[in-house]
N, C-alpha and C positions, 0 to 999 in steps of 0.2 A: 504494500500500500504506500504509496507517494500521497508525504505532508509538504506542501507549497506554504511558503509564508513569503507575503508578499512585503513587508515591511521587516527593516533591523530589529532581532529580537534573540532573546533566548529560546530554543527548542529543547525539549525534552525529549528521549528513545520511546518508544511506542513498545510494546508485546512484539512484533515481529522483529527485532532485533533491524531495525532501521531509523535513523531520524532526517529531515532533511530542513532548514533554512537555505534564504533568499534574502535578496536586497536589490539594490538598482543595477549593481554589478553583475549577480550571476544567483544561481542556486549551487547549494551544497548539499551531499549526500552521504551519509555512514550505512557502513555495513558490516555486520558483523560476521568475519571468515570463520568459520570452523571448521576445524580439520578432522575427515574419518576420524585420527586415530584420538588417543587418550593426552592429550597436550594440558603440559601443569598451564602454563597460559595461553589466553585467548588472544588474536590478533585481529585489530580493525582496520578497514580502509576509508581515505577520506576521498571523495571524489566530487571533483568542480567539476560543474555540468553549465553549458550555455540555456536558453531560455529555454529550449524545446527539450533540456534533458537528455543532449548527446554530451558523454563525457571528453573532457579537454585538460585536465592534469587530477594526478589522485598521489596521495599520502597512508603508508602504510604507521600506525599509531601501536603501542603495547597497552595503553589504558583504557580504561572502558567509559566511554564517551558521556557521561552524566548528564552534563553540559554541554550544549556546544553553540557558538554564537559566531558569524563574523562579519566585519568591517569589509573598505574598499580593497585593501593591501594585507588584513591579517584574517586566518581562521583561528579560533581559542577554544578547545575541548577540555574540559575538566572533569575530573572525579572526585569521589572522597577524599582521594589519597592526594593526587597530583592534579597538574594540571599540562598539556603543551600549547604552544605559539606555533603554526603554520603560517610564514609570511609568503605569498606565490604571488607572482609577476607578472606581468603584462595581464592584470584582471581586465582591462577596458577589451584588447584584443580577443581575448581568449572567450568572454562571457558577456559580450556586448549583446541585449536584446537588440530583435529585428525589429524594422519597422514593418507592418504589414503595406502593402501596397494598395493604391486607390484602385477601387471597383471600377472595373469596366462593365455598363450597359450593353448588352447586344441578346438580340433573339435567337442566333449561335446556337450549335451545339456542338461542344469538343468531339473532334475524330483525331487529333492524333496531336505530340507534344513531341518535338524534338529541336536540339541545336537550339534553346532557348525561344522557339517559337511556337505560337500554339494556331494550330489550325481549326476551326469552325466554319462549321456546312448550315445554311437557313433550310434548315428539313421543310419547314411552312412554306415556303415561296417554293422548294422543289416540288411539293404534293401536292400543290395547286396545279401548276401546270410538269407533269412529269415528263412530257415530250421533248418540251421546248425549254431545254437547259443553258444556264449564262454561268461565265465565270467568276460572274461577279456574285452570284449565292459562295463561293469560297470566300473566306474572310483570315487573316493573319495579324495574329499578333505577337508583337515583340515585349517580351518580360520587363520588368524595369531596367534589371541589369543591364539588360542587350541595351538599350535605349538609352543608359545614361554614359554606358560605356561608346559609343555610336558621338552623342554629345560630346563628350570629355575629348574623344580623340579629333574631332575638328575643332578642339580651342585648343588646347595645349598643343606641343610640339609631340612629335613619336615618340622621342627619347624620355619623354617623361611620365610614359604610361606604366607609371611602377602598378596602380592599380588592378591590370590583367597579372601582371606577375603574382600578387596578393591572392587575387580569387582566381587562380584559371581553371579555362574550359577553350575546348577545342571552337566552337564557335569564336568565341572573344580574340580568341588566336587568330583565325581567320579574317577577322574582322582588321586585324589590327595589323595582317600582312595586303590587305584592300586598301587600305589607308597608307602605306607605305609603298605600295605599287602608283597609286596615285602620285603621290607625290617623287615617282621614281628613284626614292631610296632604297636601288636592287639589297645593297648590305643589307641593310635593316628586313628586308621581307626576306632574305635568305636563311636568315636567322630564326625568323617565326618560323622557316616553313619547316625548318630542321626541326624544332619544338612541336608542330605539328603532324612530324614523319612524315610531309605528303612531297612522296620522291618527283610529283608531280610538279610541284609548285618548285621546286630544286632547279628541274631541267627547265623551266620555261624563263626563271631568270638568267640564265647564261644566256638566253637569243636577244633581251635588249641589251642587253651587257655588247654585242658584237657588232650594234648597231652607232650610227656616228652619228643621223638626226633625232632631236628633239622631238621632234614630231612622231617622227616613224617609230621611235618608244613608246610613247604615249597612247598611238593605236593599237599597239599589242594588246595593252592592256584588258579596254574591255571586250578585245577577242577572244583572251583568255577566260574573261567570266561568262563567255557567251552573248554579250551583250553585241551581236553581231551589227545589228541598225545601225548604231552608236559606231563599230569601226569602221564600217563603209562610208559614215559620211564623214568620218574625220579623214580616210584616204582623198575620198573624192576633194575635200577642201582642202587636199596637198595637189591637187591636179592632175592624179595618177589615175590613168585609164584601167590597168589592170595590174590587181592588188596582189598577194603572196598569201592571203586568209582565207579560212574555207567559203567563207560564204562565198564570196568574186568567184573562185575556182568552180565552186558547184556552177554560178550563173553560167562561167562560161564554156562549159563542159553541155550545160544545156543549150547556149545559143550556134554551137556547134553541131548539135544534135539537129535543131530543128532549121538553121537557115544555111544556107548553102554559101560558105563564105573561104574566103581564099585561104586560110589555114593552113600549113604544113603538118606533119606530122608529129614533127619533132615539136612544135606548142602543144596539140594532142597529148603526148606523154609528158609533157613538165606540168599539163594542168592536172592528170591522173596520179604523177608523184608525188607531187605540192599534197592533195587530197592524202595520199597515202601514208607522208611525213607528217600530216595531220594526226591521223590516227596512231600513229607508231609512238609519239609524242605520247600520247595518253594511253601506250600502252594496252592498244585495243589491234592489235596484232592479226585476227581475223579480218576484222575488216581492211586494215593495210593491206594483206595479201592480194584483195579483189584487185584493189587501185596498180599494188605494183607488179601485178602482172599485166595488166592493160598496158601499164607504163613503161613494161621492160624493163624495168630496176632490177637485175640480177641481184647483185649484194644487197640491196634493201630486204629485199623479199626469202636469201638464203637466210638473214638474220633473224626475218618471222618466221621462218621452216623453224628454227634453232630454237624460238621462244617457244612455239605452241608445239614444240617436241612433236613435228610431224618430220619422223626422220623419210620419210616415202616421195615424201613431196620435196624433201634436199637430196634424195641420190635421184628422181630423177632431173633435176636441174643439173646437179653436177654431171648425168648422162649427156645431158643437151647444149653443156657448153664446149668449144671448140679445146682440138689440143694445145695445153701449154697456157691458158685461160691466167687470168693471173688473180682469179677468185677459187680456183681449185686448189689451191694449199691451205688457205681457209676453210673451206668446207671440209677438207680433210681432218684438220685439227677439231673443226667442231664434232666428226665421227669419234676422232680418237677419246674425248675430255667423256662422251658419255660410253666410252668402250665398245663399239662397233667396227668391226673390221672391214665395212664398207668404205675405210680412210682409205686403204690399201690401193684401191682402184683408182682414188682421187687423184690419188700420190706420183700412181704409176703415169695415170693421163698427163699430167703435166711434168715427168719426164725427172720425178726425185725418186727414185728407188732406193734411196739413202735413206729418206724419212718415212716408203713405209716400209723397209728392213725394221726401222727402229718400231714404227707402230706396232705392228707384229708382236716383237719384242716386249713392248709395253702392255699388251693386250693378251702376252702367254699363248701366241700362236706361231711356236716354237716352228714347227716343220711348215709354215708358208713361209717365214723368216727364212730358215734354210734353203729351201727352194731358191727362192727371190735371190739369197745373196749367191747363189753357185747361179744364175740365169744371168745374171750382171758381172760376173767375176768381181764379187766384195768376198772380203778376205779378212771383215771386222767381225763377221756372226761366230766363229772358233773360237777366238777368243774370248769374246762378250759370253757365251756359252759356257765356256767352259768357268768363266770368271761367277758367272749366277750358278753354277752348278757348285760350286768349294763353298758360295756364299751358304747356300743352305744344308752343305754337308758342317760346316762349322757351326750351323744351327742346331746340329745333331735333327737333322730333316730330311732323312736320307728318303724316304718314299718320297717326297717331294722331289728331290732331284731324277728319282728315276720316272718320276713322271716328266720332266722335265726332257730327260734324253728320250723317251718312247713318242713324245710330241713332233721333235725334233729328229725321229727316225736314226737315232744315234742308238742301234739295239743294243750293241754288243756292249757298250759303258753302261745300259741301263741291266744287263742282265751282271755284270761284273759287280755292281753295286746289289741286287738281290742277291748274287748267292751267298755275299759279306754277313746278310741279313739274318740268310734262310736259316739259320742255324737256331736263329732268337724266334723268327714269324713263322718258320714254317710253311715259306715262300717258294717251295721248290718248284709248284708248277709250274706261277707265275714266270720265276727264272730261268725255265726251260723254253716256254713258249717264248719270250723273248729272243734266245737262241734261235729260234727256228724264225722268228722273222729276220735276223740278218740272215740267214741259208740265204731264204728267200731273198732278199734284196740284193746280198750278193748273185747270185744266179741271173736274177733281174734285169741286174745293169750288165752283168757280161754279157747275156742274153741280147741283148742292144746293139753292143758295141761290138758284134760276132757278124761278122759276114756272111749276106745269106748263101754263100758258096759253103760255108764251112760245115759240118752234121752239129745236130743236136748234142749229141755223146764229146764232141769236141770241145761244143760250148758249155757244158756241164764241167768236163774235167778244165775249163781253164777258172770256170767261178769256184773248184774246189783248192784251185792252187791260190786264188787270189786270197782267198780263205784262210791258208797256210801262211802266206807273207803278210795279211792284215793283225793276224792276232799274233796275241802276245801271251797266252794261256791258254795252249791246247784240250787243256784237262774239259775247260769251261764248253769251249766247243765239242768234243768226243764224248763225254759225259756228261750233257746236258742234263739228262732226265735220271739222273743215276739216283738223286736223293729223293725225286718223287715217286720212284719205282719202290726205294725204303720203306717208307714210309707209309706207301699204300698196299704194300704185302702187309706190312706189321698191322694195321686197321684192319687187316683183312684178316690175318690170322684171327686175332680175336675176337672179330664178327662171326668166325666159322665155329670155334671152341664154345662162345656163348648160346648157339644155335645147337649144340649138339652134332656138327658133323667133326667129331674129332679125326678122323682121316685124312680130308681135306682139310683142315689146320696145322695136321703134322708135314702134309706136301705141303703147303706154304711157306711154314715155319723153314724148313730147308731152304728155301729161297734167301731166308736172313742172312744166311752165314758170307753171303756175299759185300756183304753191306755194313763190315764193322767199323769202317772206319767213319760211317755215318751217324747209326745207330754204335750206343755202347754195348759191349760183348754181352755182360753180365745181364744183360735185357733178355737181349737174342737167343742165348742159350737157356738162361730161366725160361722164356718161352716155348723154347724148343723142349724141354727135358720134361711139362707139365703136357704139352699138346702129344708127345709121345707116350707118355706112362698113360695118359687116357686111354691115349690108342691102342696100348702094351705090346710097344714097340721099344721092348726095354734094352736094346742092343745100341740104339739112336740114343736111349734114355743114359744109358751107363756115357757112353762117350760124351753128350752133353754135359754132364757130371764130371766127367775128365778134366774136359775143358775150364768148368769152372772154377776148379781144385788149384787150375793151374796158372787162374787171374793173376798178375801182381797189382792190379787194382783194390783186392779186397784185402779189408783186414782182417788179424786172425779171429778174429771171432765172428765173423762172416763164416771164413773157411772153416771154422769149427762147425759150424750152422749146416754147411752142405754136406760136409764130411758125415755128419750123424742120421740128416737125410737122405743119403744115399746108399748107407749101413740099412737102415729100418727098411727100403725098398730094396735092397736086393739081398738081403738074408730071408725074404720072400719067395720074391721072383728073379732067377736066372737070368745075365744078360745077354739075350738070345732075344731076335725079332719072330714075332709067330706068323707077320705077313713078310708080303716079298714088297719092303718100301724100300728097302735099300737097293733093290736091283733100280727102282725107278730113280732112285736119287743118283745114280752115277750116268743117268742119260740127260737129266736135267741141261747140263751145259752146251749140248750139241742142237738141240729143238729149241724152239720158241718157246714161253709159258704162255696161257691165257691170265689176260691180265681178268678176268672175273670170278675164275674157279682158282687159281695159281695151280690149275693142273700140266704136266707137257701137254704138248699139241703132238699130235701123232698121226691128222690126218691132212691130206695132201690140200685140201681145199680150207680156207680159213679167211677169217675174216681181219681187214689190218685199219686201221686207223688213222687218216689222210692228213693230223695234223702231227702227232706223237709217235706214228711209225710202229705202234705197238698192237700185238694180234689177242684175237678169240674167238674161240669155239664160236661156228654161226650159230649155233642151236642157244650157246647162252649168250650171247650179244643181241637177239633179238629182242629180248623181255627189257631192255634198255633203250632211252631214247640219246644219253649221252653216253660217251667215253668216261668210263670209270676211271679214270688213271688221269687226262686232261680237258671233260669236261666239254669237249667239243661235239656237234650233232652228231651223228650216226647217219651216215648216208646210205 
């Protein structure tokens, strides 16, 4: 409950833990804070409020407000105990009642209040006659502010309108960049219009700024407010036939249209630019387009493509301009800033292959880059290449550089850099099929560069030797796929052991022993010696056991560990195999495996795999729609 007293007095707290005094200065408010918790003291707030009760400074108190009374310059709260003096500042500023302002008559009705003007509609005079409407049923009014501020600034000087600074508002601002354009002080309205953010009002004072008559400033002005009447007759009373503002330009855009007058073309497009430079000005960019493509303004009209991000309508102009244009490395740059590789063509049209090497580059389209600079004989892309490639290997970002070389069709670095990896990711496929696109590439280009007199088998064996003299790590080449071969036997054994076909996990598992220096031993043969004793194939099983006895990997308490499980399983069972797997294990080496069963292949027909080189049985390759091993279709 709010206590108003309108006269200097004492006030007493009320039951709602509030009191409030007044005076000719302001009102005052207490309020008593209490905090959730358990607080041995209570804390009050003292709050100066203006007439209408919006707060404008406040005083946090420890006493409990008994009393409280104040003067022009002092607030004084007292208690039983104590008493405080609150002296605060600028009371006239701060807590100055409004005056209300004089009533205006009118039969009006408010529809809308903005920018300190109010607008009213005569609903009466419209309802009478509804057909037949006048603009003079609209009616506007200006607040007193707006009006006294309007006054104040045609008697004072500009400079001394500290008043808008005191109270502002973007109208007032306005107002007082109108009154400063009037009297052509550009500084002083450049200044509003910064205050008023209107990037508009910005650019339009640089154009009388470049102008050298009096006059001819003067009619910008109320061109800019639209006040077009007003600048056509200030032109006409400088004795200029034909002016550089829109309205002259529309008129004569239409006396062109309609009377048959000796005109050239080139007046035609300067009066469609003029209109076009209109709208560009105000940032109205669609409609420029209309003007400056009537008008021919290339660069006008590439910079509205640019604004209203219609990139379709900038490549095809940059299509449609001749070679070597001297607006195509501009349209270039503005494809590059928003990441479109359509610079590239700009680039090339006008005959810098330099800059779109680099775009390319800039835009991480590695292998057009390469291309481009081996089409031009540049000799910059190797090194820049290789210099961004350390850059993000020092980042420790190594997939990143190998994406970098596979862009760039540089396989063999990007397959060099996977199998660094493979060991951590697990990347072997990856690092294999990389291999196989340089095969491929090398082949490729020899393929090319082979005369068609020469055979096919001629052209093979010279892309195998370039093969030879290009690399520098045989192993990575001849044993591409060695570690994904590992690896996907080993998934595969114990897919087959978890299923129950321990047979086929013990043919697998043989396959391991190939592969230790991939996989670790201590793996391969624990796998091996569990997938045989299932099988009770304990002659595989004992040797497995051999092997592991004879780790220098493990420690002795390990080898104690296998030494006593080897004891408990064959003071059982005899190390004797009771099928014939070991006859098939010593053929393993001379046939192929199926990469889905890891069984030999023993029949003459078979199914081989056109990316990985790698066979299987057709009967179980059917039930598969990719390559088990690299994932590729199955043709």
């Amino acid at each position: 409950i709010y206590i108003y007293v309108v006269c200097p007095q004492i006030a007493i707290p009320n039951n709602n833990g509030f009191i409030a005094c007044g005076g000719e200065d302001g009102l005052l408010k207490a309020f008593n804070e209490q905090s959730n918790q358990n607080t041995s003291k209570d804390r009050y707030v003292l709050v100066l409020c203006n007439s209408i009760g919006t707060p404008q400074d406040s005083k946090y108190i420890d006493i409990y407000p008994l009393f409280v009374t104040m003067t022009k310059t002092h607030v004084i709260v007292a208690s039983k105990e104590a008493f405080y003096v609150w002296q605060y500042r600028v009371a006239k500023k701060l807590t100055a009642l409004e005056i209300n302002q004089e009533p205006i008559q009118t039969s009006g009705f408010i529809c809308h209040f903005e920018d300190l003007e109010i607008k009213s509609v005569l609903l009466d005079e419209i309802m009478r006659d509804p057909v037949v409407l006048n603009k003079d049923y609209f009616i506007n009014f200006e607040i007193r502010s707006l009006r006294d501020s309007r006054a104040l600034i045609e008697k004072v000087e500009i400079e001394d309108a500290q008043f808008i600074e005191d109270n502002p508002h973007l109208r007032l601002w306005r107002l007082l960049a109108e009154a400063a354009l009037q009297k052509l002080d550009l500084k002083m309205a450049e200044q509003v219009f910064v205050r008023c953010r209107d990037y508009q009002g910005i650019e339009f004072v640089k154009r009388p700024s470049n102008l050298q008559s009096e006059a001819m400033k003067q009619a910008e002005v109320p061109a800019y407010f639209s006040r077009f009447e007003e600048a056509e007759r200030m032109y006409l009373d400088m004795d200029r036939r034909y002016t550089q503002t829109l309205v002259i330009w529309f008129r004569v855009l239409q006396l062109l249209k309609t009377e048959s007058g000796d005109y050239d073309d080139a007046f035609l497009e300067q009066a469609y630019n003029a209109i076009g430079d209109y709208f560009a000005d105000r940032q109205k960019w669609l409609n420029a387009v209309q003007y400056y493509l009537q008008g021919r303004n290339q660069e006008c009209l590439a910079e509205c493509y640019y604004m209203l991000e219609d990139y379709d309508g900038l490549e095809k102009l940059a299509n449609s301009l001749p070679e070597n244009h001297e607006l195509l490395p501009d349209i270039g740059q503005m494809f590059v800033t928003v990441g479109m590789c359509e610079a590239v063509s700009g680039f090339l049209k006008c005959n810098q292959p330099k800059a779109a090497v680099y775009a390319c580059v800039h835009l991480n389209h590695w292998n057009k880059a390469v291309e481009l600079a081996k089409n031009h004989s540049m000799k910059e892309i190797g090194p820049l290449l290789s210099k961004y490639a350390s850059h993000l290997l020092e980042k420790n970002k190594t997939l990143e550089a190998v994406e970098l070389y596979r862009k760039a069709h540089h396989f063999l670095d990007a397959a060099k850099l996977m199998f660094k990896i493979a060991e951590e990711k697990k990347l072997y496929v990856l690092a294999a099929l990389l291999v196989e696109n340089f095969h491929t590439q090398i082949k490729s280009s020899q393929q090319s560069k082979t005369k068609s007199k020469k055979s096919e088998a001629t052209s093979a064996l010279a892309g195998l030797l370039e093969e030879d003299e290009s690399s520098s790590d045989s192993r990575i080449l001849d044993d591409a796929w060695c570690g994904a071969e590992a690896y996907h036997f080993f998934l595969l054994v114990q897919r087959q052991l978890y299923e129950g076909k321990v047979d086929a996990a013990m043919r697998t598992a043989l396959h391991l022993r190939d592969y230790e220096d991939i996989i670790p031993a201590v793996e391969i043969y624990s796998l091996l010696a569990t997938c045989s004793s299932a099988n009770r194939a304990f002659g595989i099983c004992s040797r497995a056991f051999i092997k592991l006895e004879s780790l220098e990997t493990l420690t002795p308490d390990q080898r104690q560990l296998y030494e006593d499980l080897a004891l408990e399983i064959f003071t059982k069972h005899s190390p004797r195999d009771t099928r014939q797997s070991q006859r098939d294990s010593l053929t393993d080496g001379a046939l192929p495996t199926c990469i889905v069963t890891g069984r030999v292949i023993s029949e003459y027909q078979f199914w081989m795999c056109s990316v990985c080189k790698h066979c299987a049985v057709e009967q179980e390759i059917t039930q598969h729609s990719f390559c088990p091993l690299c994932h590729s279709p199955v043709g």
